[in-house]
Structures are given as structure tokens and as C-alpha cells.
Backbone as CSV, one residue per row, in Angstrom:
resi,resn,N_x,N_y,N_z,CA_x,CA_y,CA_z,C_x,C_y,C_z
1,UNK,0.836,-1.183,0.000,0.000,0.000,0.000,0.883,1.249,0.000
2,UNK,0.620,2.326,-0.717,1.039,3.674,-0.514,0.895,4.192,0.155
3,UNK,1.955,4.900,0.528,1.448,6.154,1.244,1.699,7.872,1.267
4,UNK,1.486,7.501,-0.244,1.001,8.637,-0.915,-0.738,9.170,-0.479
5,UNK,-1.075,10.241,-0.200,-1.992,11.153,0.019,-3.391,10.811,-0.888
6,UNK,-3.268,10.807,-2.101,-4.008,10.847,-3.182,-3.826,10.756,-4.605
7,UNK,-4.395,10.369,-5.735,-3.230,9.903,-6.953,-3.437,11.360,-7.566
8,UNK,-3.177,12.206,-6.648,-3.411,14.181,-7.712,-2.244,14.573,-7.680
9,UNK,-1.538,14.841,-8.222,-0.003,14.864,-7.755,-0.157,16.805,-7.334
10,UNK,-0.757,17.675,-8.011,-0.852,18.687,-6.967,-2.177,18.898,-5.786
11,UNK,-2.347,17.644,-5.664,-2.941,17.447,-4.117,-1.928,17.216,-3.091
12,UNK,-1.193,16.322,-3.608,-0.305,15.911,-2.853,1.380,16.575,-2.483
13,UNK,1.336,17.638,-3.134,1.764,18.936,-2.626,1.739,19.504,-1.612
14,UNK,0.100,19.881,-1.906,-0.372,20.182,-0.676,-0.353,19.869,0.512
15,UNK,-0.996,18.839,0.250,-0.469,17.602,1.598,0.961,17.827,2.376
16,UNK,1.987,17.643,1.271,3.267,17.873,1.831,3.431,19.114,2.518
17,UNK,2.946,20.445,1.913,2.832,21.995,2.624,1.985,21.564,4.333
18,UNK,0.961,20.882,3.591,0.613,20.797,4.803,0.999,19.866,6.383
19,UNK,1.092,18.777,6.006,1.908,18.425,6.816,2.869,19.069,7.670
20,UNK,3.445,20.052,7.279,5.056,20.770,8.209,3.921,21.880,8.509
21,UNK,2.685,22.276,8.560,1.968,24.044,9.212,1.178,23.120,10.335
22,UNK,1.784,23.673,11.255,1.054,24.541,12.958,0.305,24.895,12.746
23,UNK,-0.118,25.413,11.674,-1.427,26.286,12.175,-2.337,26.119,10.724
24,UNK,-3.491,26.865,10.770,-4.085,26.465,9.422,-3.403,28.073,8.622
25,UNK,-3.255,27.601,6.856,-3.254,28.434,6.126,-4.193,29.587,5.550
26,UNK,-5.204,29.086,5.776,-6.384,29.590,5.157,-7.981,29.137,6.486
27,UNK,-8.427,30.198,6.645,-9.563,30.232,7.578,-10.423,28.981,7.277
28,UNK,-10.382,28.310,8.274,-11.486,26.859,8.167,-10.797,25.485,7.035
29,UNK,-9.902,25.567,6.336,-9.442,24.805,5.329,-8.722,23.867,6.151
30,UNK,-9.442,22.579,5.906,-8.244,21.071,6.729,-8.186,20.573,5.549
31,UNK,-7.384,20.069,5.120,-7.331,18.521,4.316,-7.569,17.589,5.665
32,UNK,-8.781,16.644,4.555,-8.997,15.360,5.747,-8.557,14.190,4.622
33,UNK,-9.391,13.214,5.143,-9.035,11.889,4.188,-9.550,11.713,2.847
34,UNK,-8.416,11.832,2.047,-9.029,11.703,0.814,-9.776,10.494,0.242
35,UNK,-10.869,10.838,-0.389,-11.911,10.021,-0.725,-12.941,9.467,-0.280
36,UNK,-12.486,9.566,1.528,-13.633,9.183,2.191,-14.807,9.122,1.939
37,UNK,-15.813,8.610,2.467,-17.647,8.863,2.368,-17.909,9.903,3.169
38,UNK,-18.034,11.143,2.668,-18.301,12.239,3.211,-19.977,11.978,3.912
39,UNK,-20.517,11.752,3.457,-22.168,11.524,4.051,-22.938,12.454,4.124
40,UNK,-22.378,13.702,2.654,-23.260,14.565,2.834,-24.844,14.715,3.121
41,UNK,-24.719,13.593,2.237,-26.885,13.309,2.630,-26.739,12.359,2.641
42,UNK,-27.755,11.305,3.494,-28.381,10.243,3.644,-29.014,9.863,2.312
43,UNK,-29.415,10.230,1.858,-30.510,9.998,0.379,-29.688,9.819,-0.823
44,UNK,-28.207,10.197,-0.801,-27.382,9.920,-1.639,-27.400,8.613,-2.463
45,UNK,-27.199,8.469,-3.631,-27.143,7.009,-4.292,-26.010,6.622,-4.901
46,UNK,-25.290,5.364,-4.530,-24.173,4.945,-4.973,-23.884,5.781,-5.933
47,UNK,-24.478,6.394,-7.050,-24.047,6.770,-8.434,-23.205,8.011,-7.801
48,UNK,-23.759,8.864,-6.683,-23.524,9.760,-6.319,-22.429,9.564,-5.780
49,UNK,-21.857,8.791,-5.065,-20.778,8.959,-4.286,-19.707,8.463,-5.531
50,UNK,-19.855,7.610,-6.378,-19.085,7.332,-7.056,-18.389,8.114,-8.270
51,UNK,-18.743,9.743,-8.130,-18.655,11.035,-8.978,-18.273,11.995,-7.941
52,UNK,-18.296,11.473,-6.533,-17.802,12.653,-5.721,-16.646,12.584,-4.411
53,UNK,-15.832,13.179,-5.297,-14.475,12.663,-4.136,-13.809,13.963,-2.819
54,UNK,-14.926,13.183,-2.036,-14.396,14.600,-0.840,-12.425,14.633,-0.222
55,UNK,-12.045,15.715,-0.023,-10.633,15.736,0.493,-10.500,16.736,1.186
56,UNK,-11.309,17.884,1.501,-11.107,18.949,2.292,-12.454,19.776,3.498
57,UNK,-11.833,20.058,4.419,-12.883,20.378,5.361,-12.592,22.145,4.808
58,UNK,-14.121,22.562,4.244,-13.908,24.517,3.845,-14.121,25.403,5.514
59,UNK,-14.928,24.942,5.802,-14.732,25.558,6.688,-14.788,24.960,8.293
60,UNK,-14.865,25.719,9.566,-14.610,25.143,10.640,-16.323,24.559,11.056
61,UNK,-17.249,24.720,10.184,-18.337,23.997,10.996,-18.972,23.340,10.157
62,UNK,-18.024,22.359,9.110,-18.380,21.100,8.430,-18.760,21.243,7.567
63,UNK,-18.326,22.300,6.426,-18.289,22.237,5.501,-17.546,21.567,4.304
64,UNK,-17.883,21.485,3.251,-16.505,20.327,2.769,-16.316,20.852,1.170
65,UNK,-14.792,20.486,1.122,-14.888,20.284,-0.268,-15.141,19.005,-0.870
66,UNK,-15.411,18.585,-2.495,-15.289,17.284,-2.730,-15.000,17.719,-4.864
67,UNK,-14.021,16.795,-5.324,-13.898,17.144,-6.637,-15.467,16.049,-7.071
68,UNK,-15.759,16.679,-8.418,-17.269,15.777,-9.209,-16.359,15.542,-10.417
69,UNK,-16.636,14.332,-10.329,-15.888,13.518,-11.772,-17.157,13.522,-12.896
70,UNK,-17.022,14.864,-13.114,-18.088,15.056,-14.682,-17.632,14.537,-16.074
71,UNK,-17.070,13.664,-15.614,-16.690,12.856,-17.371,-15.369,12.011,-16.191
72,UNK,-14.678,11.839,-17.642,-13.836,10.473,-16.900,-12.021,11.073,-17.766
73,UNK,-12.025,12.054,-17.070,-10.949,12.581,-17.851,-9.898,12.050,-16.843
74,UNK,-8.510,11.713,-17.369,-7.177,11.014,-16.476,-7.136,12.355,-15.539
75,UNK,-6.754,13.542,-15.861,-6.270,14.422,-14.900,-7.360,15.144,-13.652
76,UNK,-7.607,14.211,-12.811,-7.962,14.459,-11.337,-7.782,16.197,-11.015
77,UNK,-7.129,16.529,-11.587,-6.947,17.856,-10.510,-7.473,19.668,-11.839
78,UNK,-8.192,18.505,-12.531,-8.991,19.296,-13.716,-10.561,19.441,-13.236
79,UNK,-10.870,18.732,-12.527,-12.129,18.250,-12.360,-12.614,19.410,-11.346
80,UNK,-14.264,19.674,-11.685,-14.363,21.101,-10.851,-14.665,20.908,-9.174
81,UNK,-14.095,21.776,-8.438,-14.394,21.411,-6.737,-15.537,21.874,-6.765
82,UNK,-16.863,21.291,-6.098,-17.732,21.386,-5.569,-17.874,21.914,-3.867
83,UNK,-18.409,22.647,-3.494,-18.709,23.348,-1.982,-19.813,22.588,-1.524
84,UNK,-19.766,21.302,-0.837,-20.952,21.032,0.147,-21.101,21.646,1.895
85,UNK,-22.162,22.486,1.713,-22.298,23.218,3.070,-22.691,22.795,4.379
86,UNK,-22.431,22.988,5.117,-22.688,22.666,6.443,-24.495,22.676,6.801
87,UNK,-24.794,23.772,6.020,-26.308,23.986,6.155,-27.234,23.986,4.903
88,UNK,-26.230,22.679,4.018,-27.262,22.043,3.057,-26.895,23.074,1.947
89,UNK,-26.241,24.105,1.722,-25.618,24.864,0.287,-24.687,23.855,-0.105
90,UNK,-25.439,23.959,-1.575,-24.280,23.269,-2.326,-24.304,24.121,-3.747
91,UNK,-23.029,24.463,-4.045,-22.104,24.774,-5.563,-21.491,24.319,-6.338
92,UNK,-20.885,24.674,-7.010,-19.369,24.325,-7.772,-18.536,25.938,-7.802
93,UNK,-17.398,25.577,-6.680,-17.191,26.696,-6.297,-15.536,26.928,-6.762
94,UNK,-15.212,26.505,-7.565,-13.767,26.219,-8.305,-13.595,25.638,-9.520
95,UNK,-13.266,26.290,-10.251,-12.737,25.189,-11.951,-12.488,24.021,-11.521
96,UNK,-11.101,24.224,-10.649,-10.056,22.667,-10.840,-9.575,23.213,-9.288
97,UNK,-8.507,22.107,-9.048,-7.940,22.426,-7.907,-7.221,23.385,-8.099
98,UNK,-6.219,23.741,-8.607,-5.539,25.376,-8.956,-6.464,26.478,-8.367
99,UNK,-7.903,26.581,-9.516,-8.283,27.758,-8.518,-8.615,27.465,-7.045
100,UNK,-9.017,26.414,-6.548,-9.559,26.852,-5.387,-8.090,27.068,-4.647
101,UNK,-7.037,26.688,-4.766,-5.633,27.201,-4.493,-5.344,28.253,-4.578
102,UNK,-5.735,28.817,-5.505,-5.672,30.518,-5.247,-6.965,31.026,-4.640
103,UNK,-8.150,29.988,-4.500,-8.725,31.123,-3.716,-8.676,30.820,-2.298
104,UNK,-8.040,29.923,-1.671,-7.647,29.971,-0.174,-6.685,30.883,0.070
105,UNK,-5.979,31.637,-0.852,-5.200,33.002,-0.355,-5.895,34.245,-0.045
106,UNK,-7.000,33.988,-0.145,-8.223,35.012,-0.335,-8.377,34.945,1.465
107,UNK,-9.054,36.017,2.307,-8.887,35.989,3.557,-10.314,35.829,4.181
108,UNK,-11.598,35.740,3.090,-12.481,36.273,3.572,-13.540,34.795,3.593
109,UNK,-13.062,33.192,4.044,-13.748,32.523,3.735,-14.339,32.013,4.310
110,UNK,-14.211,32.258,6.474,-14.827,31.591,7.265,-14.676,32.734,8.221
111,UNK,-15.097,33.940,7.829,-14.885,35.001,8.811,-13.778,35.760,8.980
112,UNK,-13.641,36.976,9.894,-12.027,37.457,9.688,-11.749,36.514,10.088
113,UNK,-9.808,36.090,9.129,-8.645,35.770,9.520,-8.236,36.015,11.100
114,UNK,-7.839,34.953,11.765,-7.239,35.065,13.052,-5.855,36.183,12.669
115,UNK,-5.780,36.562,13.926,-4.523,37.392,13.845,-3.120,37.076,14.710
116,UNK,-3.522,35.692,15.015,-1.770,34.956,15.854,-0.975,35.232,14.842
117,UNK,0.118,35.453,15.553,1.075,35.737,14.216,1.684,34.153,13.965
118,UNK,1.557,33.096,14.960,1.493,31.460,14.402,0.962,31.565,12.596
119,UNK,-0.971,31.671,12.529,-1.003,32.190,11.372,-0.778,32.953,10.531
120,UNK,-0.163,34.015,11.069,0.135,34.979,10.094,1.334,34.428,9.395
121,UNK,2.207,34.083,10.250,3.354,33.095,9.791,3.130,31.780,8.805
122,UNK,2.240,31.236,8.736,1.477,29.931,8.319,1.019,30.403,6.514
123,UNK,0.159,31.301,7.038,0.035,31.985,5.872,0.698,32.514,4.737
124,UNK,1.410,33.638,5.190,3.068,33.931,4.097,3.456,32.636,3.753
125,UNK,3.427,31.566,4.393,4.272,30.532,3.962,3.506,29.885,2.543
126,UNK,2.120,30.119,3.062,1.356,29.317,2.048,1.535,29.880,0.917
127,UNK,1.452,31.457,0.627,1.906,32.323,-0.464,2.856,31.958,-1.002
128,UNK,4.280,31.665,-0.651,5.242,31.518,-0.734,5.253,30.191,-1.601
129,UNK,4.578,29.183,-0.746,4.160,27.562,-1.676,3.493,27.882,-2.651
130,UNK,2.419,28.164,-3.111,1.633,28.442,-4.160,2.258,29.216,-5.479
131,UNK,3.139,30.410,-4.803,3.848,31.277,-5.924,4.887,30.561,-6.332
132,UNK,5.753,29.382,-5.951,6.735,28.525,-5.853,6.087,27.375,-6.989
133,UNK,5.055,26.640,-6.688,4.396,25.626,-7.263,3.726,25.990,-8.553
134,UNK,3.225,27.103,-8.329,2.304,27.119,-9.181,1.804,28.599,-10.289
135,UNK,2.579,29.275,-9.747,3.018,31.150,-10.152,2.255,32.070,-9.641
136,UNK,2.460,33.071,-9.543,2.239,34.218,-8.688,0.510,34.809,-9.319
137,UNK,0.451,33.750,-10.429,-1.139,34.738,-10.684,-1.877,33.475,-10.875
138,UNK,-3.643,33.706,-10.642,-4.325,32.625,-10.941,-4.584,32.365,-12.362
139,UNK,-4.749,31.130,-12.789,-5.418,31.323,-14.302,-6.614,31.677,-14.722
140,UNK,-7.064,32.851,-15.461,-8.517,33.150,-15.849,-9.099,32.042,-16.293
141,UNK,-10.466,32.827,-16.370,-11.550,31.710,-16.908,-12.325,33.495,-17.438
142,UNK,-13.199,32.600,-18.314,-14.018,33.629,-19.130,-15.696,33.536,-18.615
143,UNK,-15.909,32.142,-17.711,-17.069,32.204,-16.777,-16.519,31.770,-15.376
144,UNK,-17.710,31.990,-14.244,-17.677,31.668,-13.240,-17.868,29.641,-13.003
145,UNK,-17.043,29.528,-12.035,-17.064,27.702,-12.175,-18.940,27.271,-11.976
146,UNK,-20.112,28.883,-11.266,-20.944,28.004,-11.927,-22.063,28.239,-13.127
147,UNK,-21.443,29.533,-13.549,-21.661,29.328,-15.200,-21.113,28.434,-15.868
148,UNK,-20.133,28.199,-15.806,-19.198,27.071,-16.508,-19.914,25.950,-16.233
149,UNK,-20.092,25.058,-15.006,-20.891,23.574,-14.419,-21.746,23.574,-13.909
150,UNK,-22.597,24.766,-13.367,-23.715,24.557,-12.326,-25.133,23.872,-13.267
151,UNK,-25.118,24.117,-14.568,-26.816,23.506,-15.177,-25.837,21.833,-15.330
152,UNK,-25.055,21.723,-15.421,-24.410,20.389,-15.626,-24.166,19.294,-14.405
153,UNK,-23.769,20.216,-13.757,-23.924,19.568,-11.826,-25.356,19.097,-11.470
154,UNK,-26.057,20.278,-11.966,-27.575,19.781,-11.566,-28.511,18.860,-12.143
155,UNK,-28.191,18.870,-13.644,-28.955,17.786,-14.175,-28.041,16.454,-13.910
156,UNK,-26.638,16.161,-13.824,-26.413,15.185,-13.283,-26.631,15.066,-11.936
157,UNK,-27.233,15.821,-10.862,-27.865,15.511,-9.735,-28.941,14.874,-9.780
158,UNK,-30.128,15.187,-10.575,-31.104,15.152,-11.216,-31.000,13.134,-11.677
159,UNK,-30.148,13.205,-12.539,-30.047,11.739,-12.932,-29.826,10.679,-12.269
160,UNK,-28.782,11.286,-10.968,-28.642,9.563,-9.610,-29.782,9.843,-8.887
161,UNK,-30.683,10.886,-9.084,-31.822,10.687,-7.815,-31.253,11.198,-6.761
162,UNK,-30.971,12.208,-6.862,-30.841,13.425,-5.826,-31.434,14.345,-6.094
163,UNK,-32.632,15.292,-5.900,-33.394,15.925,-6.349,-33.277,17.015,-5.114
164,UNK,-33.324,16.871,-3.822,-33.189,18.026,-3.489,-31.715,18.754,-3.381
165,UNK,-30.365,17.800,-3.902,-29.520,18.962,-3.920,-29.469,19.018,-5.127
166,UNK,-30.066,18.696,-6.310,-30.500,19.680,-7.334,-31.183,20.774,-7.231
167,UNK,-32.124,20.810,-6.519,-32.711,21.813,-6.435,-32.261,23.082,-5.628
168,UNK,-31.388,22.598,-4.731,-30.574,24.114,-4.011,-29.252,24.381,-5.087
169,UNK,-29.119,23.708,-5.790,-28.341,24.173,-6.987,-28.430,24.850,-7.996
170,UNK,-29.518,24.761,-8.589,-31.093,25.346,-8.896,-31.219,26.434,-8.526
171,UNK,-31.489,26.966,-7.431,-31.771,27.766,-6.689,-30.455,28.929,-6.388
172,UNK,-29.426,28.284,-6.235,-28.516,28.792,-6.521,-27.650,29.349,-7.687
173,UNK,-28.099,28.933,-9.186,-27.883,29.394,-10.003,-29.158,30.367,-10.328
174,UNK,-30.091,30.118,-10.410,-30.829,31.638,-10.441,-30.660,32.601,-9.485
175,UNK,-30.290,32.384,-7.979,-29.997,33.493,-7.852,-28.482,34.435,-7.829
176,UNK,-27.632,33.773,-8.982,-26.545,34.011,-9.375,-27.050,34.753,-10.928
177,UNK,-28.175,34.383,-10.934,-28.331,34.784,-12.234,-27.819,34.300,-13.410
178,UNK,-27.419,32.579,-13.414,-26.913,31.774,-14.233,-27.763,31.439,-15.562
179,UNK,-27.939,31.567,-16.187,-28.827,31.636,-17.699,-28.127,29.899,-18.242
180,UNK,-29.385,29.478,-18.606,-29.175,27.530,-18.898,-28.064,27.638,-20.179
181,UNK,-28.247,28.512,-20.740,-27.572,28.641,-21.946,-27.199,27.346,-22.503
């Protein structure tokens, strides 16, 4: 058996960054076990779990990330991150793993940033990893990840028989003002 992290090779970066931080990098962000059965809902159907690979806690009161394998492409870390919420919100709140990597440099994701300088220290560092790994700017996109996947997330919600987190998806793209296009 390995014991390697995950087969994403810039997951497992991360992992490595993370491993050596004291403290968290980013407000509410854990890596937990990759792949686990997150258990977002009870009502979930095999099809469902088998398209959704959780690896990160977003925030501190159980929120999660999880990548959705919307096709069957080799590169894992292409695939868009999905936001399952603590209080039943769900998105697609990242292209690929890259962006949501740049957007944990962002400060504003589970409330103000603590101000220990432990994290403050933790933090620079993470900058430091990211601009090192991966370059100092994010890559554009010409839509939002859920203009880009959200009518696509939902009708494949729609298809394993998950209907109500289609429908807060739903709900969430109109009031994003997402057009089916």
C-alpha cells in the first residue's frame, strides 16, 4: 500500500505543505481523508458517491470540499471542486484544484482571519508555496465555475436521484443569475 496522500499529484503537494503548518493556512481549510464517504446526505445514491471525491474540510463547521468527476478525464486535478455546506448549500465553487488554491489566499472565507502571528506566519508561507508551485497569478476563466458547471452539476444531480440537492443548486444558479444557456 502507498502512502502517498491521493493519486493528484498537486494534491499531494499540498499535503506535503501541509503536513510541516502549525497552524491552518487559510480560515477553516483542513485537508482530511481523501476520498472518504463524506455523508453529505443520507438519500445519496451509490451513483452519487461514485462522482464525488471529498478531500477537504472549507470551513470550521463542516463544511466540505469534494472534486465531481463530470466525465472520466485522467487528470484528477482538472475536475471542478464542488462546496458542500454545512447547512445544506451546495455549488461548484472552483474550476479545478488550482483555482480553489488561489482562492484559499483570499482571507475572507470563514470570517475574519485570526490574527496569531502562528497564522500569520502559516500563511506567508502558504503564499510563498503556491507562488513557488504554481506562479504568482491565478489562471482566468471567461465564466464563473458556476456558469461554466452549475446547469451540468444539476442535471447530473437530477439523474442519480438526488433531487433536493439539485434543487438548491437550482436555486442557486438563479440566484446568481446563471442563464441555462
Amino acid at each position: 500500500m502507498s502512502d502517498t496522500y491521493s493519486p493528484i499529484p498537486e494534491l499531494n503537494l499540498l499535503k506535503e505543505f501541509d503536513d510541516q503548518c502549525t497552524d491552518f493556512y487559510s480560515p477553516g481549510f483542513e485537508l482530511r481523508e481523501y476520498n472518504n464517504d463524506a455523508s453529505w446526505s443520507d438519500s445519496a445514491s451509490p451513483e452519487f458517491y461514485d462522482r464525488v471525491i471529498p478531500f477537504a474540510q472549507a470551513t470550521s463547521s463542516g463544511s466540505f470540499y469534494a472534486l465531481w468527476r463530470c466525465d472520466d478525464r485522467a487528470d484528477l486535478a482538472t475536475l471542478p471542486v464542488i462546496l458542500f455546506g454545512d447547512e445544506g448549500d451546495l455549488y461548484v465553487s472552483a474550476h479545478n484544484l488550482l483555482d480553489l488554491f488561489y482562492d484559499l489566499a483570499e482571507e475572507d472565507f470563514d470570517g475574519p482571519a485570526p490574527l496569531r502571528e502562528e497564522y500569520l506566519t502559516t500563511r506567508r508561507a502558504y503564499f510563498a508555496w503556491l507562488e513557488r508551485n504554481f506562479g504568482p497569478t491565478r489562471p482566468e476563466h471567461e465564466r464563473s465555475p458556476m456558469e461554466e458547471y452549475g446547469w451540468r452539476f444539476a442535471d447530473w444531480l437530477l439523474s442519480v436521484g438526488s433531487e433536493d440537492a439539485a434543487d438548491v443548486v437550482i436555486e442557486n444558479l438563479e440566484c446568481f443569475e446563471v442563464s441555462r444557456a
